[in-house]
Biotite code that builds the C-alpha atoms (Angstrom):
import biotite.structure as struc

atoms = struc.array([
    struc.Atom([34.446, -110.830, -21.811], chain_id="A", res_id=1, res_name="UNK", atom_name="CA", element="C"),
    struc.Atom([36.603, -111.907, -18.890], chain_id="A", res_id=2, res_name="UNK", atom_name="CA", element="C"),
    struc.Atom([35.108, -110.990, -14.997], chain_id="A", res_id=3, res_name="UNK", atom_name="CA", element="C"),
    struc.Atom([37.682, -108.756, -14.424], chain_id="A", res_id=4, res_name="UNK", atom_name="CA", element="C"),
    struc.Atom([37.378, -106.761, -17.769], chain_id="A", res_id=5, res_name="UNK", atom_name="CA", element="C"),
    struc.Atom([33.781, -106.419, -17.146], chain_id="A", res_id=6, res_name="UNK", atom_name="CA", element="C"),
    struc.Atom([34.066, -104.892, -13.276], chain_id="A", res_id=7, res_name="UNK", atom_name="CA", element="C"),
    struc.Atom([36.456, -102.534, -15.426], chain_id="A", res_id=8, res_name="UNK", atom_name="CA", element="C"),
    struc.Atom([34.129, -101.677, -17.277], chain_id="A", res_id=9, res_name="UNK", atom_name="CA", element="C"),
    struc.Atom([31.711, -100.930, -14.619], chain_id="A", res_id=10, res_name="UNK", atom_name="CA", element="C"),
    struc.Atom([33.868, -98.699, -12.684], chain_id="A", res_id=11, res_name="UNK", atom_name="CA", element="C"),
    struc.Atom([34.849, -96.562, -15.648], chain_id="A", res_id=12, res_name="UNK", atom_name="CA", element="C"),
    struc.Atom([31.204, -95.847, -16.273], chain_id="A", res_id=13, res_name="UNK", atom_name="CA", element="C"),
    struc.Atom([30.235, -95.131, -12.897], chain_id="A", res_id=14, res_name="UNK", atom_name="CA", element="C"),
    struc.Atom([33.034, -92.906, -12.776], chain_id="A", res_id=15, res_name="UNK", atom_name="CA", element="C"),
    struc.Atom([32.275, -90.901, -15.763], chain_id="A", res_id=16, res_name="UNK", atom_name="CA", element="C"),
    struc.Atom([28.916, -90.613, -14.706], chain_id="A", res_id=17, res_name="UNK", atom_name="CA", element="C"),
    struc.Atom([29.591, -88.763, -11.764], chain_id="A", res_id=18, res_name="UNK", atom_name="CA", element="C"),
    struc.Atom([31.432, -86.598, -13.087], chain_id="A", res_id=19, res_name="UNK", atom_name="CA", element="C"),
    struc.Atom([28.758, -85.871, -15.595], chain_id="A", res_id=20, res_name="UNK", atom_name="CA", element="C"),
    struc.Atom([26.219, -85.367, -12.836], chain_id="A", res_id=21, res_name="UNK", atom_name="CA", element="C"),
    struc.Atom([29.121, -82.739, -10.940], chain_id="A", res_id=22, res_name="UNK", atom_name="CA", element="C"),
    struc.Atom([29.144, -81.063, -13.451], chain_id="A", res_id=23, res_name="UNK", atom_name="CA", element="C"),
    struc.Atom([25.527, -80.658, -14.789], chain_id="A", res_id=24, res_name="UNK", atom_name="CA", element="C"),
    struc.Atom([24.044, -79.560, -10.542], chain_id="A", res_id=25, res_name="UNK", atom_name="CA", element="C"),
    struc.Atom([27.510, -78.728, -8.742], chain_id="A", res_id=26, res_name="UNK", atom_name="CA", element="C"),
    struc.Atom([29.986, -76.731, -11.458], chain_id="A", res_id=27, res_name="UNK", atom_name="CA", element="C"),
    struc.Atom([26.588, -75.401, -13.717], chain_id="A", res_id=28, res_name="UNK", atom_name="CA", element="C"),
    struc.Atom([23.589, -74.478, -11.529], chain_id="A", res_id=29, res_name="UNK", atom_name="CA", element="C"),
    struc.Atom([20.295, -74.163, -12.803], chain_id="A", res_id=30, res_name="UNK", atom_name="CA", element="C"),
    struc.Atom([19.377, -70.707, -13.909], chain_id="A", res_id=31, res_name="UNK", atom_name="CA", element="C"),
    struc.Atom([18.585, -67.867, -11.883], chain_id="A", res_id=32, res_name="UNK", atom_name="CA", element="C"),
    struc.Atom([14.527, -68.036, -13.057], chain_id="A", res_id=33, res_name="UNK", atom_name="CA", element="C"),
    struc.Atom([14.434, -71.847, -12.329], chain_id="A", res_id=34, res_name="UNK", atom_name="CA", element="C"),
    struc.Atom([15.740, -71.280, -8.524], chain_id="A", res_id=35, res_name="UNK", atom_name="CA", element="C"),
    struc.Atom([13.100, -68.216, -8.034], chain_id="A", res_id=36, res_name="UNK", atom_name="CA", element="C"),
    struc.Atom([15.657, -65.685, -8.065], chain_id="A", res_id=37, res_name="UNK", atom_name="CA", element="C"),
    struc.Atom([14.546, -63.590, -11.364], chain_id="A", res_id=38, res_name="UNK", atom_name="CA", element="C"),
    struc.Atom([13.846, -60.220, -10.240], chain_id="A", res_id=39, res_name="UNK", atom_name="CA", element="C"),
    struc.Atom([10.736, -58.616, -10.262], chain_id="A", res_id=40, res_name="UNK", atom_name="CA", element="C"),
    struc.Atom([9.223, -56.877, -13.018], chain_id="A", res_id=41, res_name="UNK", atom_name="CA", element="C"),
    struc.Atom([10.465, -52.738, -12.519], chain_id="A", res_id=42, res_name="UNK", atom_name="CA", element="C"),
    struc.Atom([7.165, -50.840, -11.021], chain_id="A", res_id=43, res_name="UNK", atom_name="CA", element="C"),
    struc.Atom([5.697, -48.335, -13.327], chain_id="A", res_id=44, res_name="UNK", atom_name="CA", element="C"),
    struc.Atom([7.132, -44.779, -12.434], chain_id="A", res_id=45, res_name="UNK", atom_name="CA", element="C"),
    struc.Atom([5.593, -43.220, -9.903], chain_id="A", res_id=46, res_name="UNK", atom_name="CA", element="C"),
    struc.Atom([4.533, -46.068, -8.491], chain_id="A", res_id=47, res_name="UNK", atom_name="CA", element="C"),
    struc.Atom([7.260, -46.968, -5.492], chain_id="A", res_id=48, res_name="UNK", atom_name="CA", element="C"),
    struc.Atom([7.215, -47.653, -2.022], chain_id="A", res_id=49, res_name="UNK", atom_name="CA", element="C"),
    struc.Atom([10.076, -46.993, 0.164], chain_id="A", res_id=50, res_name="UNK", atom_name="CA", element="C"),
    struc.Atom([11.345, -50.544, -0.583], chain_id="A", res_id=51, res_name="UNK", atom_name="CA", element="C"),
    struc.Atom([11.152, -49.844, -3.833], chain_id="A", res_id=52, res_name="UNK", atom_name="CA", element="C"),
    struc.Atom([8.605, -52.800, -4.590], chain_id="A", res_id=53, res_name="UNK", atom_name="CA", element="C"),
    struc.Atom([5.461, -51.405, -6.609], chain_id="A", res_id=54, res_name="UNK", atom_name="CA", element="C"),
    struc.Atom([2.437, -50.668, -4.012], chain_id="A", res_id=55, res_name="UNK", atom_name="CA", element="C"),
    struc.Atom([-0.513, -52.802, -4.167], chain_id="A", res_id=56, res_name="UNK", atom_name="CA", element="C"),
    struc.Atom([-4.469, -51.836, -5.548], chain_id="A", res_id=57, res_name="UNK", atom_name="CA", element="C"),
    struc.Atom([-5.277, -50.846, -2.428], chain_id="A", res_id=58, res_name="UNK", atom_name="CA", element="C"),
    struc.Atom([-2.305, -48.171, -1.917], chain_id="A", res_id=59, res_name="UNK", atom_name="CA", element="C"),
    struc.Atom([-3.146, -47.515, -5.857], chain_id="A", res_id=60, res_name="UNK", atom_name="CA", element="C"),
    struc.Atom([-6.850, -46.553, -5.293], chain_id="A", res_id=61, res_name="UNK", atom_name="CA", element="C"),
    struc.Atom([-6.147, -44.720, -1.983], chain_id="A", res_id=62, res_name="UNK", atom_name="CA", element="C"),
    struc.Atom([-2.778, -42.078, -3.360], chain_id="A", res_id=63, res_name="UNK", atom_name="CA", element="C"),
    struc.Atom([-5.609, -41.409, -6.354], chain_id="A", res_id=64, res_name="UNK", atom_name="CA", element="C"),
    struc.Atom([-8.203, -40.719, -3.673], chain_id="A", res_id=65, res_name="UNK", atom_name="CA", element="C"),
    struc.Atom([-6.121, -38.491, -1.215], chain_id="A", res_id=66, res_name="UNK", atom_name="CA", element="C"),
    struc.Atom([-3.899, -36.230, -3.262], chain_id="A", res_id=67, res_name="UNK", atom_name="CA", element="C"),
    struc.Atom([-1.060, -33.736, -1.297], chain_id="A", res_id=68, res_name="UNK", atom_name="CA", element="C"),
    struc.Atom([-2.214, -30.255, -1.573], chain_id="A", res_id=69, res_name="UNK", atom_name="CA", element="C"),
    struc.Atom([0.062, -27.840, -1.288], chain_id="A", res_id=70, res_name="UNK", atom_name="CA", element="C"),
    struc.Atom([-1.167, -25.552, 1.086], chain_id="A", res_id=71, res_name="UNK", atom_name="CA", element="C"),
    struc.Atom([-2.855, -21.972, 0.595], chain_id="A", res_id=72, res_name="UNK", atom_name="CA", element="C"),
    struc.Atom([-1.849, -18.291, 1.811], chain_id="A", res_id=73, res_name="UNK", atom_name="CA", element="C"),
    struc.Atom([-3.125, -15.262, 1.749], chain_id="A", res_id=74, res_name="UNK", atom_name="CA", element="C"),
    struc.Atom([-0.982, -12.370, 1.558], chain_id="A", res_id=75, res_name="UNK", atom_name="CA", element="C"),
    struc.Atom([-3.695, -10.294, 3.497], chain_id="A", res_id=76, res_name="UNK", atom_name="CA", element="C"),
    struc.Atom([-2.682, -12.805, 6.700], chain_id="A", res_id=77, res_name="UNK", atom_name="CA", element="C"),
    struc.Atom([0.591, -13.522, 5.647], chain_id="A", res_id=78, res_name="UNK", atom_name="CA", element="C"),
    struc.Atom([2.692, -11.089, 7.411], chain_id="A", res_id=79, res_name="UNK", atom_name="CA", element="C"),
    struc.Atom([5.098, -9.153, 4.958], chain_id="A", res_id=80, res_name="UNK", atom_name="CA", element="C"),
    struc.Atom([8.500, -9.529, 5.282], chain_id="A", res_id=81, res_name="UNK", atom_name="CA", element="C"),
    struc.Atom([10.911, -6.619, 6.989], chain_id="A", res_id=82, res_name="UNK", atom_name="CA", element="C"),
    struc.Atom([12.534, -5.913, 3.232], chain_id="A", res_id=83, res_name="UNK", atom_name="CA", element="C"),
    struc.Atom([9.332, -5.683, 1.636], chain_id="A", res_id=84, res_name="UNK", atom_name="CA", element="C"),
    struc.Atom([8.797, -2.179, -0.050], chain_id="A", res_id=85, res_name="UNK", atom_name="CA", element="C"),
    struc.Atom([7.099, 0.512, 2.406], chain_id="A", res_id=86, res_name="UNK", atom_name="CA", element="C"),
    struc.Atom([4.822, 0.975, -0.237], chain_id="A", res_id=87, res_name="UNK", atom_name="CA", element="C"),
    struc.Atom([3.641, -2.539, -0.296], chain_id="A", res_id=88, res_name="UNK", atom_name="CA", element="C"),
    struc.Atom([2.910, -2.319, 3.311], chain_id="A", res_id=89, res_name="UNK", atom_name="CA", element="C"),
    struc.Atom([0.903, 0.890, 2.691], chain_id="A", res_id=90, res_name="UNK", atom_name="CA", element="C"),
    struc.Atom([-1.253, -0.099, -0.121], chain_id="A", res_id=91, res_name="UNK", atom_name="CA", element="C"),
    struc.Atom([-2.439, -3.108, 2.086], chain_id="A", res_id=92, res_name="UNK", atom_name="CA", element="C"),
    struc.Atom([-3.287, -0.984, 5.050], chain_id="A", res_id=93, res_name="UNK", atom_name="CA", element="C"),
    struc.Atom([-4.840, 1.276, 2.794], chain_id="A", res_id=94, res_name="UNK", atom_name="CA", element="C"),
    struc.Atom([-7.007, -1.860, 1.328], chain_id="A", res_id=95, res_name="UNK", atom_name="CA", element="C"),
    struc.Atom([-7.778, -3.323, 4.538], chain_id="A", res_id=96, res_name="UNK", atom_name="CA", element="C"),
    struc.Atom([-9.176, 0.278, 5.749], chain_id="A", res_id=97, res_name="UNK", atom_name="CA", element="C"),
    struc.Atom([-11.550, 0.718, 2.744], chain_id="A", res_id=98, res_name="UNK", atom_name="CA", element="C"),
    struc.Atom([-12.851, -3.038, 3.229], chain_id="A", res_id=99, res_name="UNK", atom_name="CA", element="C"),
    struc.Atom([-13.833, -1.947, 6.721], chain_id="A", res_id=100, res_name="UNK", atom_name="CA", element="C"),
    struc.Atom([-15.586, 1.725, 5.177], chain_id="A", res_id=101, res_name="UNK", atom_name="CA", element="C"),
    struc.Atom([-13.394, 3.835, 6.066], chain_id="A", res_id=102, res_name="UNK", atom_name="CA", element="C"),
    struc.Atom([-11.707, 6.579, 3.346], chain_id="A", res_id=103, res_name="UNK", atom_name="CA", element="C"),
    struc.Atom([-8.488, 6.256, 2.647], chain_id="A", res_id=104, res_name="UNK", atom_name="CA", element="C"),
    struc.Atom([-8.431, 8.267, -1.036], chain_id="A", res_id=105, res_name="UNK", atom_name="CA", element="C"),
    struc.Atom([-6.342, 6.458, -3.884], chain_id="A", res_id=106, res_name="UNK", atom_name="CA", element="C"),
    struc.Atom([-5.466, 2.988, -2.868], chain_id="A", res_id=107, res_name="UNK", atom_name="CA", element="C"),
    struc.Atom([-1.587, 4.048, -4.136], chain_id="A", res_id=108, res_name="UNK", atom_name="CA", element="C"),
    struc.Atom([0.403, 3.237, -1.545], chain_id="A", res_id=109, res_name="UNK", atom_name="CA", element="C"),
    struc.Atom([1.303, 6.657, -0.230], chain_id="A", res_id=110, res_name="UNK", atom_name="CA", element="C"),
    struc.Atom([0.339, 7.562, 3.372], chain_id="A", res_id=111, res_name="UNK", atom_name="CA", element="C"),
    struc.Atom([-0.811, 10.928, 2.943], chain_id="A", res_id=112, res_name="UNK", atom_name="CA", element="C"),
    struc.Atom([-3.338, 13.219, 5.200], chain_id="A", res_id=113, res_name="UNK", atom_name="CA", element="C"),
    struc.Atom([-6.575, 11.242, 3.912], chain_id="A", res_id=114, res_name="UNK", atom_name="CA", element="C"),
    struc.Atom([-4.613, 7.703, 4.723], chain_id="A", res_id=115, res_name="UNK", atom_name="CA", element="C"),
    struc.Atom([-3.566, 8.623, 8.044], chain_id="A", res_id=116, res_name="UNK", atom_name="CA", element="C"),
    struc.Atom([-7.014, 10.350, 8.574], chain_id="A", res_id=117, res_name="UNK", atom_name="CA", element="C"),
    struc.Atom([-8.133, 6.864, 8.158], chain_id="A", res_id=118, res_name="UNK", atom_name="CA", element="C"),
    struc.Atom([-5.825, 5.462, 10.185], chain_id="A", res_id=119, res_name="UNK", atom_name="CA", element="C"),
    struc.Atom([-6.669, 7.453, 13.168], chain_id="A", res_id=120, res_name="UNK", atom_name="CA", element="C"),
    struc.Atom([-10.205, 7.254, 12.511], chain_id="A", res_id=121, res_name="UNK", atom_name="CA", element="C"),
    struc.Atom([-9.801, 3.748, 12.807], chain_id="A", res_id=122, res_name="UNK", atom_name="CA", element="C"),
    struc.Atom([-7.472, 3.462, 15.885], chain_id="A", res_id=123, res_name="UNK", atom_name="CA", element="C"),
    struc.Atom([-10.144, 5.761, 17.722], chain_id="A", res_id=124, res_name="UNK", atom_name="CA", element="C"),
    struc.Atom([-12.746, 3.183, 16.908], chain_id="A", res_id=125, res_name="UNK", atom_name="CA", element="C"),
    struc.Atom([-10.729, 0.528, 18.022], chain_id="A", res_id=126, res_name="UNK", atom_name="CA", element="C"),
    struc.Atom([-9.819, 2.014, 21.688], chain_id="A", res_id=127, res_name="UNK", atom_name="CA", element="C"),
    struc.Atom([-6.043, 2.557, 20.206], chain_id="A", res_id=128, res_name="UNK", atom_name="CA", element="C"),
    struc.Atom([-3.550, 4.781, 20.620], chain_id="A", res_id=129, res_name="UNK", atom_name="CA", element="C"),
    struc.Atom([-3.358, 7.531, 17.639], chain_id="A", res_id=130, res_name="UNK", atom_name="CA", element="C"),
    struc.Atom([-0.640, 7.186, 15.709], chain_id="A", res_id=131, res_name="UNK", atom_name="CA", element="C"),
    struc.Atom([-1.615, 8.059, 12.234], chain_id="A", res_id=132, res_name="UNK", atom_name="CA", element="C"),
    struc.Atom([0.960, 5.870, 11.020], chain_id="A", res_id=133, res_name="UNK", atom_name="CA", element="C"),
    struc.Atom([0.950, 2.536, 8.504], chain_id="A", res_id=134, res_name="UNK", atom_name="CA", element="C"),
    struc.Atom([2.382, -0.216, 10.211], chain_id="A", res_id=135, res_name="UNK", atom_name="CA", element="C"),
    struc.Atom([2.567, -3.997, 10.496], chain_id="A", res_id=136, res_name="UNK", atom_name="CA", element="C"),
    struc.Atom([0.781, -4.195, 13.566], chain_id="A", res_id=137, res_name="UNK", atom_name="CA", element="C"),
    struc.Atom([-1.557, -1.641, 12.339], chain_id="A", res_id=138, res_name="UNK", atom_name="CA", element="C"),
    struc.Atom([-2.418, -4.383, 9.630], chain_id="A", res_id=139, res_name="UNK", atom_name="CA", element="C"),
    struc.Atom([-2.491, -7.314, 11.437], chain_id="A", res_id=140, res_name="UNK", atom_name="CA", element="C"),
    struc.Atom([-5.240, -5.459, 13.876], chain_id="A", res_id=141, res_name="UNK", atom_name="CA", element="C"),
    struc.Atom([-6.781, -4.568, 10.859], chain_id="A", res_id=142, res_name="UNK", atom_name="CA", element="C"),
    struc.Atom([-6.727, -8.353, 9.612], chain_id="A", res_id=143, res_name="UNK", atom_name="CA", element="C"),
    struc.Atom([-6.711, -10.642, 12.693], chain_id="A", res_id=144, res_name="UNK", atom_name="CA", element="C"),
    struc.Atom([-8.533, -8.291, 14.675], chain_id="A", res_id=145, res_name="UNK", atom_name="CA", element="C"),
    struc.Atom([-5.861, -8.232, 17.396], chain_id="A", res_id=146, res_name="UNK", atom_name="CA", element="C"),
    struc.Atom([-2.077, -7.158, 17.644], chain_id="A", res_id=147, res_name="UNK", atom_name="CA", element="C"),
    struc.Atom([0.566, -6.505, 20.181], chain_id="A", res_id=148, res_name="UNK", atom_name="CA", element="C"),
    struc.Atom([0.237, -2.393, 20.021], chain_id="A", res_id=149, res_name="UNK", atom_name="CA", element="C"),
    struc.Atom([1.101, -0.740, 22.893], chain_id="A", res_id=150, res_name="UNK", atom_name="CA", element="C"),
    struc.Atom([-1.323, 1.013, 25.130], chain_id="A", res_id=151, res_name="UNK", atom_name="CA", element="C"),
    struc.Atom([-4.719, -1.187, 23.671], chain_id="A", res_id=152, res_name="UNK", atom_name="CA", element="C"),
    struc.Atom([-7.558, -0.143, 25.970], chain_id="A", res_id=153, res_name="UNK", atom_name="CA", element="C"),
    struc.Atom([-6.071, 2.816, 26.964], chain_id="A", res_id=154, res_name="UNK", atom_name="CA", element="C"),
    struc.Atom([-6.339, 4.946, 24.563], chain_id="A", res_id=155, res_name="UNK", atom_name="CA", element="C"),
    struc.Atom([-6.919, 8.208, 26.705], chain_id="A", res_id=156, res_name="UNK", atom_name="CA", element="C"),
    struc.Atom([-3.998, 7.903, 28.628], chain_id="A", res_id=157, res_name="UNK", atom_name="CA", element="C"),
    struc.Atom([-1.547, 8.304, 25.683], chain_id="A", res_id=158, res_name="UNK", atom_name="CA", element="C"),
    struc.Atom([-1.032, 11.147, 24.018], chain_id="A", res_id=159, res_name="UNK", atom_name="CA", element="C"),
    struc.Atom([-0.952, 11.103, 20.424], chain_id="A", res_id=160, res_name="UNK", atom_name="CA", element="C"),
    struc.Atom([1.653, 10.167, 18.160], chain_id="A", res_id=161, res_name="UNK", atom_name="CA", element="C"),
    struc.Atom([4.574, 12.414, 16.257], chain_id="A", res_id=162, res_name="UNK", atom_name="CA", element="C"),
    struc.Atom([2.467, 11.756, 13.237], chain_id="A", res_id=163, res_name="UNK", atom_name="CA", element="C"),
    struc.Atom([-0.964, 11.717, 14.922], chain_id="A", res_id=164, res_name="UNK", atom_name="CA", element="C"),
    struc.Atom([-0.056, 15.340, 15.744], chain_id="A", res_id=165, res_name="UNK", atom_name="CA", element="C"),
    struc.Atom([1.002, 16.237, 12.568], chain_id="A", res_id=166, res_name="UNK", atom_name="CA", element="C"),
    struc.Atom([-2.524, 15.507, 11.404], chain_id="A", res_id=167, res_name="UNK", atom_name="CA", element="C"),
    struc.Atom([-4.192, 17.424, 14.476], chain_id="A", res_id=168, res_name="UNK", atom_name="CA", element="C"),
    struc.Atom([-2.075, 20.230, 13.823], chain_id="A", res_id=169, res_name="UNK", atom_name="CA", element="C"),
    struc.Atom([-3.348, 20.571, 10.531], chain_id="A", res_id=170, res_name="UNK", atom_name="CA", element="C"),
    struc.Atom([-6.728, 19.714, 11.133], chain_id="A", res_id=171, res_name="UNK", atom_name="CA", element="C"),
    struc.Atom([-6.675, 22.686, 13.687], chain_id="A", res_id=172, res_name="UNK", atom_name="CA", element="C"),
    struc.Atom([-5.115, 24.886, 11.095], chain_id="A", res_id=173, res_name="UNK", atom_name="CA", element="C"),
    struc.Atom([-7.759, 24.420, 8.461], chain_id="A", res_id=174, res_name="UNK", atom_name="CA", element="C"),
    struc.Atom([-10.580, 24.945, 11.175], chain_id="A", res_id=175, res_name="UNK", atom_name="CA", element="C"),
    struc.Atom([-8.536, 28.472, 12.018], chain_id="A", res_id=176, res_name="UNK", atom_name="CA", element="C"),
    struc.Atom([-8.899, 29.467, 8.812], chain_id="A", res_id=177, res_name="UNK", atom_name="CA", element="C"),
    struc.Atom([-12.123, 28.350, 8.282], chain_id="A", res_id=178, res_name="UNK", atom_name="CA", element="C"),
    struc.Atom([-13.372, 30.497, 11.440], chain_id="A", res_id=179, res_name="UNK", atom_name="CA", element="C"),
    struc.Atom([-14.667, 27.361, 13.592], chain_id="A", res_id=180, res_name="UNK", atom_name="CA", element="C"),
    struc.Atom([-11.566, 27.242, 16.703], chain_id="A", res_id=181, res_name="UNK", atom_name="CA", element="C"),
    struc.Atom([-9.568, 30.440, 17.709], chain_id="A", res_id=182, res_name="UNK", atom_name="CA", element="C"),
    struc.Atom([-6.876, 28.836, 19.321], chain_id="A", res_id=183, res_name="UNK", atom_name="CA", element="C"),
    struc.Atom([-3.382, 28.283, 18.067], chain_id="A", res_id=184, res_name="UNK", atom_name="CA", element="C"),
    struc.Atom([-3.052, 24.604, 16.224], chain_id="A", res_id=185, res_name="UNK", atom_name="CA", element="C"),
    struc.Atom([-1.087, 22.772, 19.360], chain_id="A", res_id=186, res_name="UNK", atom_name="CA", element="C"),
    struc.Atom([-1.863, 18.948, 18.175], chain_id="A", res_id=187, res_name="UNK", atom_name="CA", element="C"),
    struc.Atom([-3.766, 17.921, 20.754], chain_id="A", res_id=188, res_name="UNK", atom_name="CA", element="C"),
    struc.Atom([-6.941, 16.150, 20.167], chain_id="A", res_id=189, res_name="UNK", atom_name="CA", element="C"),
    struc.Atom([-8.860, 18.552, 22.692], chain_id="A", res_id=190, res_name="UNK", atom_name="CA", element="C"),
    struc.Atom([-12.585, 19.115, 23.791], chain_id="A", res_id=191, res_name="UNK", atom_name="CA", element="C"),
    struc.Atom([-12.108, 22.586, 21.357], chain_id="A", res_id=192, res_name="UNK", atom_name="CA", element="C"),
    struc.Atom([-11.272, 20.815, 18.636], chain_id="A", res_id=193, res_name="UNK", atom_name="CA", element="C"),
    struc.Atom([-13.703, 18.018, 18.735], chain_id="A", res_id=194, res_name="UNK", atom_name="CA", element="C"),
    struc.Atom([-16.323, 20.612, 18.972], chain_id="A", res_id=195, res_name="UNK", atom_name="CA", element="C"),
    struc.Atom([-15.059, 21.749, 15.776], chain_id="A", res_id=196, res_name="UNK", atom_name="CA", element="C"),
    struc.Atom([-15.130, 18.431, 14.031], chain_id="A", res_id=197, res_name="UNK", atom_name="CA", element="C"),
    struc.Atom([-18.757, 18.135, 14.619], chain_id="A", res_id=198, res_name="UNK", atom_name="CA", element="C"),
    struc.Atom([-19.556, 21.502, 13.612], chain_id="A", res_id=199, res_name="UNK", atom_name="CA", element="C"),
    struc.Atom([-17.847, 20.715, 10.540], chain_id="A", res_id=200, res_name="UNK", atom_name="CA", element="C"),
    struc.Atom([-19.845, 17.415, 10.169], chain_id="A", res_id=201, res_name="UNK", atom_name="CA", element="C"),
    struc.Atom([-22.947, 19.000, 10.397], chain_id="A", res_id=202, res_name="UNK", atom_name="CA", element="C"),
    struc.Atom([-22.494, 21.559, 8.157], chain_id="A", res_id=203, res_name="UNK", atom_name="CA", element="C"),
    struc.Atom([-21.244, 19.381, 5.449], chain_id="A", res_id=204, res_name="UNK", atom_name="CA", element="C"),
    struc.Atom([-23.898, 16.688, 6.294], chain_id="A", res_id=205, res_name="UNK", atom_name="CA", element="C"),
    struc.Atom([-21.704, 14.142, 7.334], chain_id="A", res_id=206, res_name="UNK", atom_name="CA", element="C"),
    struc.Atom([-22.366, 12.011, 10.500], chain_id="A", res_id=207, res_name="UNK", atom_name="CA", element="C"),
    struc.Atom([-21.161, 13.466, 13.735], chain_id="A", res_id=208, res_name="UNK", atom_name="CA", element="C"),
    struc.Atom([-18.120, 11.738, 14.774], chain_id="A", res_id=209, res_name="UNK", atom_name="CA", element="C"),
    struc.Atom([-16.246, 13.984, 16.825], chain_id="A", res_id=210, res_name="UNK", atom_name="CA", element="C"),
    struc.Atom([-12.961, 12.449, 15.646], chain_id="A", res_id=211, res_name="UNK", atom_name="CA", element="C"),
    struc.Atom([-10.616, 12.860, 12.932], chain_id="A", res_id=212, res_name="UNK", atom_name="CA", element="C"),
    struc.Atom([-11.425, 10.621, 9.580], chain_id="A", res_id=213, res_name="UNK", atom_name="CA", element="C"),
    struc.Atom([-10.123, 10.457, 6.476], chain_id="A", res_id=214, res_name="UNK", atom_name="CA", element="C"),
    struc.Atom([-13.668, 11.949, 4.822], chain_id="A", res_id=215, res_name="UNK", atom_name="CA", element="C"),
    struc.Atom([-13.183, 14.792, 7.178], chain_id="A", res_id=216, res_name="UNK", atom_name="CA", element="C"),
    struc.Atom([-9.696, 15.546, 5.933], chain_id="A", res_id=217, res_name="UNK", atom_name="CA", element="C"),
    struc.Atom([-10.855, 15.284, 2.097], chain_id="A", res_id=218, res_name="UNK", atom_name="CA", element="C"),
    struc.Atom([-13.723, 17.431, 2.997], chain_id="A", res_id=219, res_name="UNK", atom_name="CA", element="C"),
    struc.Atom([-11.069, 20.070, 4.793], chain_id="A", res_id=220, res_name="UNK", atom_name="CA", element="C"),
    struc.Atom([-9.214, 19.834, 1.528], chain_id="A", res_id=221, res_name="UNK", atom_name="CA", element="C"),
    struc.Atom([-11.730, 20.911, -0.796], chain_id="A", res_id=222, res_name="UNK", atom_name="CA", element="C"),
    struc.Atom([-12.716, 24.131, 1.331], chain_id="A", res_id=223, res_name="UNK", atom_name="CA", element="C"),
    struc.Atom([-9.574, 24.617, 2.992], chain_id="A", res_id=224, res_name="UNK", atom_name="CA", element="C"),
    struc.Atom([-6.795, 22.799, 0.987], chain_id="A", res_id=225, res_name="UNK", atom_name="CA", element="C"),
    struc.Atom([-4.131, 25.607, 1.299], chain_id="A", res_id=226, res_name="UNK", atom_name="CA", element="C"),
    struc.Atom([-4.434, 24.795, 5.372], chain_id="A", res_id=227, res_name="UNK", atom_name="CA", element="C"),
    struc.Atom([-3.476, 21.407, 5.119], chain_id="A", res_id=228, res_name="UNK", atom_name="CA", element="C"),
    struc.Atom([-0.815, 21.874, 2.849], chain_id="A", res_id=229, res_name="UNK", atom_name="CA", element="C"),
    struc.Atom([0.941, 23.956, 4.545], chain_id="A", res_id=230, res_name="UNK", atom_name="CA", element="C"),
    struc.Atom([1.271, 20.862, 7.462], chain_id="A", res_id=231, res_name="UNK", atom_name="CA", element="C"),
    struc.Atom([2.899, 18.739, 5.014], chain_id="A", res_id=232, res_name="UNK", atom_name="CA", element="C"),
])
């Protein structure tokens, strides 16, 4: 073979062998796994981070160890909400009042004489002013112990409620008839009438009080019932 057919020869094969080599690391790359591009194995579900990368054994163990717990609430603290039935908001007062001893009658939801007996029974106790009446600041007093109601502490000063007198006023009635006050029933919660109440008490055994309970208006019922019906 002549020189010049040889150098040919040469240059023909170095050409096609870069072309080869182009085309094997230039036009086809190696794959994706090979260059440490492959993408990670998908993280069991439930198992994410914000990154969306699985979370380590440590993160693992401590999710396991510290669970969320949704939290608790009681409906006795809870306050209700302003469309809940009146009833509701009744029956609760009436609940929270026989926790604490004092006689409410059925636990039913309606706020009759022996309820708001108990009511005032438990405002007098409590330095409030006497309303006679269930309401939600009644209740939270009743369950936090404290409450914005007006007149706290002053008690005295205030005379009682619409309702409060509505009570008195019977109360006074049934005592009329029963021959222990000669006045005319005029809703106040006076020295006459407290005088009365512990008459009452002592006659029927129950402990002096001077004030106006729920057990004294089921007691006034049973001797005196058409009295305090005709208040209603």
């Amino acid at each position: 073979m002549s020189p010049s057919a040889v150098r040919f020869a040469f240059l023909a094969f170095t050409v096609l062998t870069g072309a080869m080599v182009t085309n094997i690391f230039v036009l086809q790359p190696p794959s994706r796994q090979l260059a440490g591009l492959a993408p990670a194995r998908d993280a069991p579900s439930g198992w994410s981070d914000q990154t969306g990368q699985a979370p380590d054994g440590a993160q693992r163990t401590a999710a396991r160890r510290d669970p969320v717990v949704p939290r608790i609430e009681t409906g006795a603290v809870k306050p209700l909400p302003e469309t809940a039935d009146r009833t509701d908001l009744v029956r609760a007062v009436q609940r929270e009042l026989k926790a604490k001893g004092y006689e409410t009658g059925a636990v039913d939801g309606v706020a009759g004489l022996v309820t708001r007996g108990a009511i005032m029974a438990y405002e007098s106790d409590s330095g409030l002013p006497l309303t006679a009446e269930p309401r939600e600041a009644l209740l939270q007093h009743l369950v936090l112990g404290s409450a914005d109601i007006r007149g706290a502490g002053a008690a005295d000063a205030i005379p009682p409620g619409p309702e409060a007198e509505v009570v008195i006023r019977a109360v006074q009635r049934a005592f009329r008839q029963l021959g222990y006050v000669t006045t005319l029933p005029d809703g106040r919660l006076n020295d006459a009438t407290r005088r009365a109440i512990r008459k009452f008490e002592t006659d029927r055994k129950l402990k002096q009080t001077g004030r106006i309970s729920g057990e004294l208006l089921a007691k006034l019922a049973s001797v005196a019932g058409d009295a305090l019906q005709a208040s209603r």
